[in-house]
Rosetta silent file (secondary structure, phi, psi, omega in degrees, C-alpha in Angstrom):
SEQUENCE: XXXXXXXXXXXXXXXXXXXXXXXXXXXXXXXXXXXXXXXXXXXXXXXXXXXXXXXXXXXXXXXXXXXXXXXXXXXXXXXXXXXXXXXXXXXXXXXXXXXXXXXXXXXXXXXXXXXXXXXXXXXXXXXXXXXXXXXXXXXXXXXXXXXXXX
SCORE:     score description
SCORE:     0.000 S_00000001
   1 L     0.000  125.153 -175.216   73.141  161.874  207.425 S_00000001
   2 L   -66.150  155.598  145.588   71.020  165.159  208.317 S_00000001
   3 L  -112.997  172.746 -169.923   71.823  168.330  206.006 S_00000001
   4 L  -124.925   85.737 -164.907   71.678  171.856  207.053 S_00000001
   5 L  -104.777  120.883  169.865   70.034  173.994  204.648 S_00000001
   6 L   -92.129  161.583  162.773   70.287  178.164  204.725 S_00000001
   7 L  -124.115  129.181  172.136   68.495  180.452  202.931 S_00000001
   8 L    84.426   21.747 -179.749   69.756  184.443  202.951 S_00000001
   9 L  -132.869   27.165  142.833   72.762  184.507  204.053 S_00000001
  10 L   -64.668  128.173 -178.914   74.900  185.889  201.507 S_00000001
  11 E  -160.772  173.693 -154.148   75.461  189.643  202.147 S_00000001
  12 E  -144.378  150.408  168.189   77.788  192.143  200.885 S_00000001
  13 E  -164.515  166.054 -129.957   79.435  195.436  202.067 S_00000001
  14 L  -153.377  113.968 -176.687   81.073  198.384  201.199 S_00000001
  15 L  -125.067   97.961  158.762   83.892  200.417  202.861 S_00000001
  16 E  -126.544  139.027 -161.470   85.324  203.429  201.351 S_00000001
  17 E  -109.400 -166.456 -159.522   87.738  205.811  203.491 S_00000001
  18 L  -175.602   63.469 -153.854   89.399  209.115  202.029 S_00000001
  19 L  -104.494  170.112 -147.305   92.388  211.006  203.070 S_00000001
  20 E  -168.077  102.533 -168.621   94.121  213.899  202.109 S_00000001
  21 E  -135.855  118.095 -171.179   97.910  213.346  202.913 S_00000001
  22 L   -50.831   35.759  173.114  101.155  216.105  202.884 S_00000001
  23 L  -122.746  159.944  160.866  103.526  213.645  201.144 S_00000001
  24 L   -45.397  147.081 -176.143  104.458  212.823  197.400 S_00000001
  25 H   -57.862  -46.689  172.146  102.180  210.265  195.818 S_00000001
  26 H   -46.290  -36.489 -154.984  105.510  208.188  195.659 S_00000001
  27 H  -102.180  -10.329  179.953  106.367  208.251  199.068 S_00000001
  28 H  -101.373  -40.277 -170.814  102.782  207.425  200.112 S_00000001
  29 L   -82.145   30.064  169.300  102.351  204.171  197.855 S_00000001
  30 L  -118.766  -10.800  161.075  105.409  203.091  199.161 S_00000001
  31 L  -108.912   -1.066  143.857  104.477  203.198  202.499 S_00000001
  32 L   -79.295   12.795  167.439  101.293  201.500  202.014 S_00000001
  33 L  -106.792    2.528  176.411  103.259  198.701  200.702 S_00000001
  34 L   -93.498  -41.294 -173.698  105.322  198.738  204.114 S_00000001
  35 L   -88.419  -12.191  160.188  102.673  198.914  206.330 S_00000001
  36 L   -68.692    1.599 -177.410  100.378  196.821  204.740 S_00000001
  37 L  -119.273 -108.513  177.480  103.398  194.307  204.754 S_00000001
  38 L   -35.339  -69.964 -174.779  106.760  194.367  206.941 S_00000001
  39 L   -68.704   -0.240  170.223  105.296  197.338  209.089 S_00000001
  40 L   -45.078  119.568 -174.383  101.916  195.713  209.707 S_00000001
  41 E  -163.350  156.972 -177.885   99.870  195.851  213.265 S_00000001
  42 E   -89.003  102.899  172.664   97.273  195.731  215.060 S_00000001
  43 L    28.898  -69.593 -158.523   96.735  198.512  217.650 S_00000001
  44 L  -120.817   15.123 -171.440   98.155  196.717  220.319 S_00000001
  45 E  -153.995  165.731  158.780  101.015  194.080  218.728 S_00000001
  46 E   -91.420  168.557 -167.121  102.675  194.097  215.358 S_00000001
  47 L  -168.075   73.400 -179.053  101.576  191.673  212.975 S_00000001
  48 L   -70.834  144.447  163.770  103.940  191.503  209.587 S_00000001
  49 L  -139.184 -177.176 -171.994  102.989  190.352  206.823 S_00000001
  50 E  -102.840  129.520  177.391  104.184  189.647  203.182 S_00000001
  51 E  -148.675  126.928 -177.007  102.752  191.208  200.376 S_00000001
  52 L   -89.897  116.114  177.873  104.625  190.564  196.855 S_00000001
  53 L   -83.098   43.369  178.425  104.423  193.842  195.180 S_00000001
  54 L  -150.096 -178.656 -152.387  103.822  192.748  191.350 S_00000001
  55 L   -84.260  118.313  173.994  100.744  191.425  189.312 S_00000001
  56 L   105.800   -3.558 -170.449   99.953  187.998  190.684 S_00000001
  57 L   -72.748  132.771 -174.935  101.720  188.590  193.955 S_00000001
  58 E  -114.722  166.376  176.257   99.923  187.246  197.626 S_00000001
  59 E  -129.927  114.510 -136.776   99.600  188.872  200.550 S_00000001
  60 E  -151.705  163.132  160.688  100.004  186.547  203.350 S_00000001
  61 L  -119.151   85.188 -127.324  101.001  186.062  206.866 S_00000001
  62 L  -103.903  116.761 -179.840  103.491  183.649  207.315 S_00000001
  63 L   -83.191  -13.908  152.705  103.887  182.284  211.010 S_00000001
  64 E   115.012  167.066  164.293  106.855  180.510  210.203 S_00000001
  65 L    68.015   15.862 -174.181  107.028  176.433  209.932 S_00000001
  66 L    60.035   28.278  179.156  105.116  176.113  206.324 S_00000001
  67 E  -129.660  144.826 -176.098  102.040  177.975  208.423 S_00000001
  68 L   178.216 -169.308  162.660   99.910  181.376  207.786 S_00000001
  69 L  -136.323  161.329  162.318   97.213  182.276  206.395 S_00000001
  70 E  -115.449  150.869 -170.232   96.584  183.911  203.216 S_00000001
  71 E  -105.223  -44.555 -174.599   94.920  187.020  202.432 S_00000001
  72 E  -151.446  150.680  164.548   95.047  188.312  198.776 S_00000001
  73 E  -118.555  134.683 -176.044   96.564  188.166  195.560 S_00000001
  74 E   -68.108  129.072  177.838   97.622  191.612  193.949 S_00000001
  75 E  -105.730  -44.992 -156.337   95.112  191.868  190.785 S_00000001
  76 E  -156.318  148.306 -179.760   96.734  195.340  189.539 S_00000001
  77 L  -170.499  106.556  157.588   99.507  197.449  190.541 S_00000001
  78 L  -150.697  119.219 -151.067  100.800  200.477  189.148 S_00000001
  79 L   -67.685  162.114   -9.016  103.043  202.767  191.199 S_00000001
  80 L  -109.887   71.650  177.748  102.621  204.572  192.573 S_00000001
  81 L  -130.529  -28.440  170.140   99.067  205.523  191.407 S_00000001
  82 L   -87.431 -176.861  125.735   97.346  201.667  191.780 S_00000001
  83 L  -168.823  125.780 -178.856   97.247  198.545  194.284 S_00000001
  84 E  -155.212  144.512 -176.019   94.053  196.768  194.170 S_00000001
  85 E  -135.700  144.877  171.567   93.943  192.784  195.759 S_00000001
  86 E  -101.003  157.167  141.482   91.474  190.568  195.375 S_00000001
  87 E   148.064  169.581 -162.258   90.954  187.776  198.070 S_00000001
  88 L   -64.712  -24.820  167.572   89.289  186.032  201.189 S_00000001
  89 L    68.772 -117.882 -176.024   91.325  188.767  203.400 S_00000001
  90 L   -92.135   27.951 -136.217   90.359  187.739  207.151 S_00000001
  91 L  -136.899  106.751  178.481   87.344  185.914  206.253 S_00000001
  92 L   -88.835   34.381 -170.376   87.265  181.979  207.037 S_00000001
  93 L  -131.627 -168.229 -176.160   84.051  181.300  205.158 S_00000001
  94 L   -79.918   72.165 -166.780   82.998  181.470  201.187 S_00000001
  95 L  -144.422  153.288  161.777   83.605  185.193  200.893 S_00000001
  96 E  -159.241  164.608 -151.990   86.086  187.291  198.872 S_00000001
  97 E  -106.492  149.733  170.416   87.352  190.506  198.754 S_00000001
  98 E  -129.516  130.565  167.027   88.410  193.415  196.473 S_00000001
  99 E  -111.974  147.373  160.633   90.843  196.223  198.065 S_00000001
 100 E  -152.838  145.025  169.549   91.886  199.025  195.958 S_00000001
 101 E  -149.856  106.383 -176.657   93.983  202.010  196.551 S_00000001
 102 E  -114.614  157.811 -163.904   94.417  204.803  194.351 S_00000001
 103 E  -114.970  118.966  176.523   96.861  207.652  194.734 S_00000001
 104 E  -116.697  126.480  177.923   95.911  211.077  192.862 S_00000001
 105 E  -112.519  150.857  166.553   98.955  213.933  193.607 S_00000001
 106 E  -153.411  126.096  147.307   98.376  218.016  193.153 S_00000001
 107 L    64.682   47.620  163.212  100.909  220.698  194.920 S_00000001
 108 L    85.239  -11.113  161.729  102.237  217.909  197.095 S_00000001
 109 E  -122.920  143.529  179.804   99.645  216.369  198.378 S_00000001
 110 E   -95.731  153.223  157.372   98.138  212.868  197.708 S_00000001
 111 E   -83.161  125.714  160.067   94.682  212.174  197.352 S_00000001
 112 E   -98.228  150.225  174.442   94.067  208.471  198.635 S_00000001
 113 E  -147.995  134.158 -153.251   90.957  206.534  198.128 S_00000001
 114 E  -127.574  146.713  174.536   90.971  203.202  199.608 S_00000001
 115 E  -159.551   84.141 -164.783   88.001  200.661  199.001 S_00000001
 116 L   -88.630   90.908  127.674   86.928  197.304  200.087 S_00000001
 117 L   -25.908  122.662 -174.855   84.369  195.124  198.779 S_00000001
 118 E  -146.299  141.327 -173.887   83.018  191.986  200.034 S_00000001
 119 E  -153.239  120.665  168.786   80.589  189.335  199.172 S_00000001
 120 E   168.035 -119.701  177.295   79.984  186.197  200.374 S_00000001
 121 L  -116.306   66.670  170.568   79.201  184.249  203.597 S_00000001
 122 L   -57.055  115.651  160.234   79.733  187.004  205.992 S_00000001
 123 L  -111.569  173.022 -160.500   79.809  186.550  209.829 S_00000001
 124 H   -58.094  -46.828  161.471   79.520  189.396  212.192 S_00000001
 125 H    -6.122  -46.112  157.709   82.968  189.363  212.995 S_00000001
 126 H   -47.814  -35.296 -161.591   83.619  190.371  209.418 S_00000001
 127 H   -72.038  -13.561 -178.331   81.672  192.946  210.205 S_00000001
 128 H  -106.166   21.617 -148.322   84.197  195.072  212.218 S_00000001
 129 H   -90.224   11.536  176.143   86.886  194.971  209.926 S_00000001
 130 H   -76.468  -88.300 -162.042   85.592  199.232  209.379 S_00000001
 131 H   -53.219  -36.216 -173.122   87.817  199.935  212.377 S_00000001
 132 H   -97.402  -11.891  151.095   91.072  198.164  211.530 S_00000001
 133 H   -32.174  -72.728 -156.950   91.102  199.969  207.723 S_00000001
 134 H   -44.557  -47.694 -173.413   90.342  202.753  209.720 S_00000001
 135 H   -71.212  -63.582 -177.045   93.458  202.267  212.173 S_00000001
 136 H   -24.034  -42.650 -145.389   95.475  200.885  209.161 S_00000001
 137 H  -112.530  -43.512 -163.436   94.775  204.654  206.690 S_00000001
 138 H   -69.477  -53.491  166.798   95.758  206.452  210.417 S_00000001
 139 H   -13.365  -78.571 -162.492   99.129  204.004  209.894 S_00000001
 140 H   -71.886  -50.958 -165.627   99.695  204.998  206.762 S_00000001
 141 H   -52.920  -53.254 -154.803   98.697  208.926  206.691 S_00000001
 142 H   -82.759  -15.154  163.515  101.052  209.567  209.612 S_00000001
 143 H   -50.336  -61.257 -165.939  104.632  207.413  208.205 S_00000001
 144 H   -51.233  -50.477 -165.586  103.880  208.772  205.008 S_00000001
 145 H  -104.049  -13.417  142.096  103.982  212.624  206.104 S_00000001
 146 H  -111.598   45.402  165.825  107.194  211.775  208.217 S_00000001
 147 H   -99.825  -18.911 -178.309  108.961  210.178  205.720 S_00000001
 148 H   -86.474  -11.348 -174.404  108.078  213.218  203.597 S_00000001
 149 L   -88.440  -30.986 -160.701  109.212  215.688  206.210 S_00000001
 150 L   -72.505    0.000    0.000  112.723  213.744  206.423 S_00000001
């Protein structure tokens, strides 16, 4: 039996995004636990998923039929100022993930700072996952300031 040997091909990368959003701090981590869950999607389809809001809690997508995939496990969570997951996220190869999102509030507005970490056995695919944060923090900023307007 042949082997396959690699060399170098562990790599690592670093995403942090940064908003400035007109709602209560409250009203913002609670709709980054909807849309990162229930309210979840993709551009051009929804795409729910489950995310168990307490310490030890996954974040998963469950297709129904004992089938899904899983994404994370909640490492720390404490509203509405924490959420941080650990976990392989979209990534079918020997890679895992750190997410964090902290919530700072002054005069009514939160600060968010969102941050993903990754290390492992990247493929380029992995590599675009900059754009759906990015649509994901657009999600959240605009629920977030009209559930605060309501």
């Amino acid at each position: 039996m042949a082997a396959t040997v690699k060399k170098d091909v562990l790599q690592a990368f670093e995403i942090i995004k940064e908003e400035e959003i007109a709602a209560p701090v409250e009203i913002v981590f609670e709709t980054i636990l909807e849309q990162m869950g229930p309210l979840n999607r993709l551009p051009k389809k929804p795409m729910p998923m489950v995310l168990e809001a307490w310490p030890g809690g996954r974040w998963f997508r469950d297709l129904g039929n004992n089938a899904g995939h899983f994404w994370a496990v909640v490492q720390a969570i404490k509203p509405p100022s924490l959420l941080e997951l650990s976990g392989p996220l979209i990534m079918s190869t020997p890679a895992m993930s750190n997410l964090q999102y902290r919530l700072t509030e002054e005069n009514g507005v939160t600060h968010l700072r969102f941050v993903h970490r990754a290390m492992g056995w990247l493929g380029e695919s992995d590599h675009g996952v900059n754009e759906g944060w990015a649509y994901l923090m657009e999600c959240i900023h605009t629920a977030a300031v009209e559930r605060a307007r309501r």
